[in-house]
N, C-alpha and C positions, 0 to 999 in steps of 0.2 A: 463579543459580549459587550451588552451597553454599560454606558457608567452608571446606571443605578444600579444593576445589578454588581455590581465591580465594587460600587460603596458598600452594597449591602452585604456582600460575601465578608469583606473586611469587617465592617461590626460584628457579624456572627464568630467571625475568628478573634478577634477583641475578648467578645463575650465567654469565650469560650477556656478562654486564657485566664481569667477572670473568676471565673467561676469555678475552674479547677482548683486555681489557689484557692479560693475562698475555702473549697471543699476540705482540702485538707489544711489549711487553718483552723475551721472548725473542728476537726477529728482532732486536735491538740488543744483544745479548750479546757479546761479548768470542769466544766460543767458541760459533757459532752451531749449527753443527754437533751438539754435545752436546745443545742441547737440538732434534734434531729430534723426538722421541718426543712431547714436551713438546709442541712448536707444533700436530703433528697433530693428539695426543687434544685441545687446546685449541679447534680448530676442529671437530673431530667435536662433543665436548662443546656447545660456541655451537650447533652445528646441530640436534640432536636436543632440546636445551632450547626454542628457538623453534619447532620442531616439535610438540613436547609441551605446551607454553602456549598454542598456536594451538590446537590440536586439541582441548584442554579447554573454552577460549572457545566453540566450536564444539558443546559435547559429542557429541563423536563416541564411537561406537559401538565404536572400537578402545582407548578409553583405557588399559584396563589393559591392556592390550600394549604400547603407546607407552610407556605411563611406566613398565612392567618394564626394559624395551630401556633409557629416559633414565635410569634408577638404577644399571641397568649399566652405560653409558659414564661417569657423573658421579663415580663409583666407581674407576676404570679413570685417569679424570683426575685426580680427587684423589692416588691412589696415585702415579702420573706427580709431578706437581706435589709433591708433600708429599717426594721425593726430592732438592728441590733448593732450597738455601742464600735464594736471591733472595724479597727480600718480596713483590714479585708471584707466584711461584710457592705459597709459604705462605700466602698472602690466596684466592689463586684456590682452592687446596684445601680449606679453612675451606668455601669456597662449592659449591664440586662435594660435598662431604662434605654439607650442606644439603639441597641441592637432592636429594640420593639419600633423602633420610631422609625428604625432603616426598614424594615421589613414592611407596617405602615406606607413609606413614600415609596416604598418599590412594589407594592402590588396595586399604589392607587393609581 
């Protein structure tokens, strides 16, 4: 396996880490409700990152589809995330903002 791909596995599992917390940070918010936009993309986000790290492992034949798809959702969550005051929601976007730029330099 080359090292872009080796990097970019690694951000997806970053992101993924990341976004979990987030997720249920935000299920314990004060005002849960507000961040349901948040929880979603946080779960969409976990899911297509594990999806796109397996499938690199794998080197599947779809990757840069996959990891188009996983830089638009990690994009999508970032922008979610980076909307909202809590340090889990600004840590989790640092990491969706990553994991989009790894996937970017690894399918260009």
């Amino acid at each position: 396996m080359n090292q872009t791909f080796q990097e970019c596995i690694d951000e997806c599992l970053r992101c993924i880490q990341a976004c979990n917390h987030c997720y249920d940070a935000c299920l314990k918010e004060e005002d849960v409700k507000m961040m349901a936009d948040c929880i979603r993309l946080d779960r969409e986000c976990s899911d297509i990152c594990s999806y796109a790290a397996e499938m690199m492992a794998r080197n599947s034949p779809f990757i840069k589809e996959i990891c188009e798809l996983c830089a638009k959702v990690c994009e999508a969550c970032g922008n979610e995330c980076e909307q909202h005051e809590h340090e889990h929601c600004q840590e989790c976007a640092k990491a969706c903002f990553r994991c989009a730029d790894a996937c970017r330099k690894m399918i260009a």
